[in-house]
PAPAVEX-606183 format. One line per 5 residues: number of its first residue (from 1); their letters; for each residue z, x, y of C-alpha. Coordinates in Angstrom, 1 decimal, always signed. Last residue first. Example, Ala and Ser with C-alpha at 12.3 -4.5 7.8 and 13.67 -1.06 7.14 Angstrom:
BEGIN
2) SA) +7.1,+13.7,-1.1; +7.8,+12.3,-4.5
//
This chain:
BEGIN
274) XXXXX) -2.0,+3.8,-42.8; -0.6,+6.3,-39.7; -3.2,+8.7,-38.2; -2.7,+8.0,-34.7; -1.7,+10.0,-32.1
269) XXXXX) -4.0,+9.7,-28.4; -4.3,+12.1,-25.3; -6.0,+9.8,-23.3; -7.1,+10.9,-19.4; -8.4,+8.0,-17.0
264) XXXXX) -10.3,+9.3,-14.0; -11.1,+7.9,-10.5; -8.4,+5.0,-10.9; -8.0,+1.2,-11.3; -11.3,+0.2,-11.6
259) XXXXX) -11.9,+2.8,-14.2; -9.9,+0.0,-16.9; -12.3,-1.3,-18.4; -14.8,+1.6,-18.8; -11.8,+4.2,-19.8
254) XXXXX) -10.1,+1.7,-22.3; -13.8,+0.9,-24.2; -14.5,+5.1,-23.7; -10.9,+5.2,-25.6; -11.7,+3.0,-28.6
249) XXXXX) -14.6,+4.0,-29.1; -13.6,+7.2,-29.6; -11.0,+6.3,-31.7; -13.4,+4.4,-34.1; -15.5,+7.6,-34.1
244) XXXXX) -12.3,+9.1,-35.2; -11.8,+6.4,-38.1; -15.0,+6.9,-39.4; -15.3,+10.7,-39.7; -11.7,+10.4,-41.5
239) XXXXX) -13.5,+8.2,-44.1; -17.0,+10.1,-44.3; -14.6,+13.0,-45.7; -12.5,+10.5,-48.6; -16.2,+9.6,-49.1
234) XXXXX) -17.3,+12.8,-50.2; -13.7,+14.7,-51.5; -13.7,+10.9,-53.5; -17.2,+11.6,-55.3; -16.6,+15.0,-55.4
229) XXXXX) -12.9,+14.2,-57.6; -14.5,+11.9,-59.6; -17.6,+13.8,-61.0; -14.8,+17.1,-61.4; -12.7,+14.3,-63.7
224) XXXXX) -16.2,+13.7,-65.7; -18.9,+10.5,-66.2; -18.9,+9.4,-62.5; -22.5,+8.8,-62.2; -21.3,+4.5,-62.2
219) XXXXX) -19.9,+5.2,-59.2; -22.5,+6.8,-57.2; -24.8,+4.1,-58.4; -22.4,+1.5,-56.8; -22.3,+3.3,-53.6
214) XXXXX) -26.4,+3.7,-53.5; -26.5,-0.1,-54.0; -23.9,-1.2,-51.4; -25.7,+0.8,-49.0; -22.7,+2.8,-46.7
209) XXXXX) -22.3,+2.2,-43.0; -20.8,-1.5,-43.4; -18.5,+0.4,-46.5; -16.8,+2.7,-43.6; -15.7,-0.4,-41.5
204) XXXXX) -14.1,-2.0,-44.5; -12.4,+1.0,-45.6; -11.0,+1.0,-41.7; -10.2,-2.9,-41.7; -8.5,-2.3,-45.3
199) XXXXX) -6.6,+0.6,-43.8; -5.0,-1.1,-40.6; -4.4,+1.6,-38.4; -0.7,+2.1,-36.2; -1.5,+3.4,-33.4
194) XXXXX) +1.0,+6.1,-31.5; +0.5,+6.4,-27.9; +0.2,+9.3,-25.4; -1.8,+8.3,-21.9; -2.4,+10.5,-19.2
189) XXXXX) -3.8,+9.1,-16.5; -6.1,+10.7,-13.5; -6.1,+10.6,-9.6; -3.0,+10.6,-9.0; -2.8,+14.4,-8.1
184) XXXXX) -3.8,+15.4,-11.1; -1.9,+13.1,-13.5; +0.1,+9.9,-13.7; +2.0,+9.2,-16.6; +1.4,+6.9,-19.5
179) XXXXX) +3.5,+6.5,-22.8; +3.3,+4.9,-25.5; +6.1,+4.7,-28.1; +4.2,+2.0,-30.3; +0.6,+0.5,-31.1
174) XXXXX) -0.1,-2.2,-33.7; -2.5,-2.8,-36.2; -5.5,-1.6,-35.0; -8.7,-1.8,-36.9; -9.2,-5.1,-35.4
169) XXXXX) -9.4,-4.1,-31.6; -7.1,-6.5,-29.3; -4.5,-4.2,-29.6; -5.8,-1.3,-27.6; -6.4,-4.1,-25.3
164) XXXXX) -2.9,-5.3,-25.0; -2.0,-1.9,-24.9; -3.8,-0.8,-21.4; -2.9,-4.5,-19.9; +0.7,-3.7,-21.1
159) XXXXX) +0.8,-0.1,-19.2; -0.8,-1.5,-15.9; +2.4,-4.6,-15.5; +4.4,-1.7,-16.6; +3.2,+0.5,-13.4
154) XXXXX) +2.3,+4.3,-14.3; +5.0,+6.5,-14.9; +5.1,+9.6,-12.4; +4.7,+13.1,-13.7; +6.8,+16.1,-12.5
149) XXXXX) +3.5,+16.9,-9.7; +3.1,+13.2,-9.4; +6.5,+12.5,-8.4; +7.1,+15.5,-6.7; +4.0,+14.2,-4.1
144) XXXXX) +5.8,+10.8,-3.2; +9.1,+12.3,-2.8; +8.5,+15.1,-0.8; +5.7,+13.0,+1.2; +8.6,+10.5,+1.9
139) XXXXX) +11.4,+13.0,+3.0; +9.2,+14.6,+5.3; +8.5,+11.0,+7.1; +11.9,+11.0,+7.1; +12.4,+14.1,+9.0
134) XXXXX) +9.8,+13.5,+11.4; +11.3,+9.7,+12.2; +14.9,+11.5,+12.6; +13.6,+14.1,+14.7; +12.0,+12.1,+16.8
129) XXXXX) +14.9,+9.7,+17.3; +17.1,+12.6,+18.4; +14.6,+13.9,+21.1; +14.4,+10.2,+22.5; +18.4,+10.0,+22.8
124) XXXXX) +17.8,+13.9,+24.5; +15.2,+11.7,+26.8; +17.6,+9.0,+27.4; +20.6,+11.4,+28.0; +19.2,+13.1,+31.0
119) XXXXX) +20.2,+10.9,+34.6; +18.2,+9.9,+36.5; +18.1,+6.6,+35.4; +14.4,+5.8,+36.2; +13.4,+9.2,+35.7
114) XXXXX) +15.1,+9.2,+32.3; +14.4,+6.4,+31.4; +10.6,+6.9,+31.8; +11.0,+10.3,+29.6; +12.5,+8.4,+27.0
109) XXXXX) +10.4,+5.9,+26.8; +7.5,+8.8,+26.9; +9.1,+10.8,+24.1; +9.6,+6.9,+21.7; +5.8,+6.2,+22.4
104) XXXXX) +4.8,+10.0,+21.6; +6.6,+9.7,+18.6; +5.7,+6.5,+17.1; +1.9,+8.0,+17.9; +3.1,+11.0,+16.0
99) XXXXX) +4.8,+9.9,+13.4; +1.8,+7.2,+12.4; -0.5,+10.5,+13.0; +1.3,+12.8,+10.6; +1.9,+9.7,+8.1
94) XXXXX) -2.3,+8.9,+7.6; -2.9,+12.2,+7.7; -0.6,+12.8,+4.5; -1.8,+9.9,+2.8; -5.1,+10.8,+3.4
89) XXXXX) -4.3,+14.3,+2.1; -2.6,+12.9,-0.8; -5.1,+10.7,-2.0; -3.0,+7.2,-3.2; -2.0,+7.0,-6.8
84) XXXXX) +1.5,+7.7,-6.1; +2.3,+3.6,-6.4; +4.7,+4.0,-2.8; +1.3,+4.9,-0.9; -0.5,+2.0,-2.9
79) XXXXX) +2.3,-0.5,-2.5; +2.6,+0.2,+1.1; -0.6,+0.1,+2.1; -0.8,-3.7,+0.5; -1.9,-5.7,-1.9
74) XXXXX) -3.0,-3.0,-3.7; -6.4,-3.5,-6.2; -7.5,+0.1,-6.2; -10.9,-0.7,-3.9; -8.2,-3.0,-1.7
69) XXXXX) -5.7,+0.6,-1.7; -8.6,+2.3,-1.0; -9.9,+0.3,+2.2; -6.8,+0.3,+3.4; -6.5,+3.8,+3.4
64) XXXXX) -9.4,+4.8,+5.2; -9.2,+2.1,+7.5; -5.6,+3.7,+8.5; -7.1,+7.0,+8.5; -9.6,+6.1,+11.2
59) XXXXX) -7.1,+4.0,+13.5; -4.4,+7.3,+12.7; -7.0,+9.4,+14.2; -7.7,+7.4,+17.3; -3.9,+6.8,+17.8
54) XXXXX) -3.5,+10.5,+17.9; -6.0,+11.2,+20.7; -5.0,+7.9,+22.8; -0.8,+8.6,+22.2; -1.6,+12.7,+23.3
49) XXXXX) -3.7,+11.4,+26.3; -0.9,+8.7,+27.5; +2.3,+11.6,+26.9; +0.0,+14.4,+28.5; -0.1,+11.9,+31.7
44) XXXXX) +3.7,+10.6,+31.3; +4.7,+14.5,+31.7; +2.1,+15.3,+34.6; +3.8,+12.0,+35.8; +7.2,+12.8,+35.3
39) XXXXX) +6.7,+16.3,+37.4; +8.9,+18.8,+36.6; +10.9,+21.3,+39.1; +13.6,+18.7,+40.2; +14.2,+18.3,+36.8
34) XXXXX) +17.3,+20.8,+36.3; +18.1,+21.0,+32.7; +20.7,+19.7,+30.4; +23.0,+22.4,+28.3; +25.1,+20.9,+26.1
29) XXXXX) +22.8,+17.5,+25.5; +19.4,+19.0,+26.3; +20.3,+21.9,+23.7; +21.1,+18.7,+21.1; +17.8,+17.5,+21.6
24) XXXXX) +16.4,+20.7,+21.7; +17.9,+21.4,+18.7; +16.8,+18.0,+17.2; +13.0,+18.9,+17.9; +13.2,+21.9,+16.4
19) XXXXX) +14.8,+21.1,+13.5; +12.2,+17.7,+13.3; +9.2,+20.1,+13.3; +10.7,+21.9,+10.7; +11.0,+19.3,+8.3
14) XXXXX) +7.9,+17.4,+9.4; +5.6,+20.8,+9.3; +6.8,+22.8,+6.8; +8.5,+20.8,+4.2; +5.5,+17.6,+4.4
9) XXXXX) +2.6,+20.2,+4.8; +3.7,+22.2,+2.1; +4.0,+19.1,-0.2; +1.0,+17.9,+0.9; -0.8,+21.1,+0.4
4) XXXX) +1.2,+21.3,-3.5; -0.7,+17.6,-4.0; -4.0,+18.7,-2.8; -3.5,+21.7,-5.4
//
């Protein structure tokens, strides 16, 4: 839902906002208006309160999101805003006020050059900027927030960490096909690989839980075919159980390392292959 917002917020607002703004622009160009009525300063006033409102916001968000992006390992804002992990309403906020101060800096420029020129073209030039920086600041926040609403692929450097410690348990053979794509806003990971299990290291897993003594009784009771096939139905049952409390470990070892790196890590595992 936080990601759909953002997506609203970046068509609606920054994409409208800069069709309005060019219009005028252009309007200013065909049909430029008489100044003698407006006051430069009452103009340069709301300009100066508008830049100290905004740049108070963006001073908050900006802390905000560089202290995520260091709590997320980032080396910078941009990497973590680009990376699709970032909150998207911080993100979003972050953007708005960035535009906005940028903007209000470029209006009153153009405003001042105006009145210093007297002569209109440096505020419509202004009024053109804007609504480029609006419109690609739309352009961003569509991209960012598709990408995690179609599924983004995580980092490769963060997919071979994830495998290489799959790997490093001993019931695991190998993995392969694994995919990993970024979830909920971000905020969560969902990870599809194949493991290849190594049968002996499973069997040998199984026995640790089993007394050697009772196992060896229970094989020397096997005096008919119906004797053999409980005896395997039993273990061949205790088996599976073994191997998916191996998985399990497995993924709470994967979800404890690796939390650092996001809120929530989701694992949709196949396995199953001796």
């Amino acid at each position: 839902m936080r990601c759909i917002s953002s997506l609203i917020s970046g068509v609606g607002i920054f994409f409208l906002g800069a069709g309005f703004t060019c219009y005028h622009a252009i309007q200013g160009v065909v049909m430029p208006l008489e100044d003698e009525h407006l006051s430069i300063y009452y103009a340069l006033g709301v300009a100066v309160g508008s830049l100290l409102t905004e740049g108070t916001t963006l001073g908050m968000a900006y802390r905000e999101v560089s202290a995520k992006s260091k709590e997320n390992g980032f080396p910078t804002i941009r990497s973590y805003l680009l990376s699709g992990t970032a909150e998207p309403s911080t993100a979003v906020v972050l953007l708005e006020d960035s535009a906005a101060v940028l903007g209000v800096i470029i209006a009153g420029g153009g405003l001042a050059g105006s009145y210093l020129l007297n002569h209109h073209m440096p505020d419509t030039a202004g009024g053109l900027l804007i609504s480029v920086l609006l419109a690609s600041v739309a352009a961003f926040i569509i991209r960012t927030n598709t990408d995690i609403l179609l599924g983004k692929s995580v980092s490769e450097e963060k997919m071979v960490k994830i495998m290489q410690h799959i790997d490093r348990h001993k019931i695991v053979r190998g993995t392969y096909d694994t995919k990993a794509v970024l979830m909920g806003g971000g905020n969560a990971i969902r990870l599809k690989s194949e493991i290849d299990i190594d049968g002996r290291e499973l069997t040998r897993r199984y026995l640790e839980t089993v007394p050697p003594d009772q196992l060896f009784a229970d094989i020397k009771s096997i005096e008919t075919e119906d004797d053999m096939i409980a005896f395997m139905l039993y273990h061949g049952d205790h088996l599976v159980n073994t191997l998916g409390a191996e998985i399990n470990q497995i993924e709470e070892s994967i979800k404890v390392r690796h939390l650092h790196l996001y809120s929530l890590l989701v694992y949709c595992l196949s396995f199953y292959q001796f």
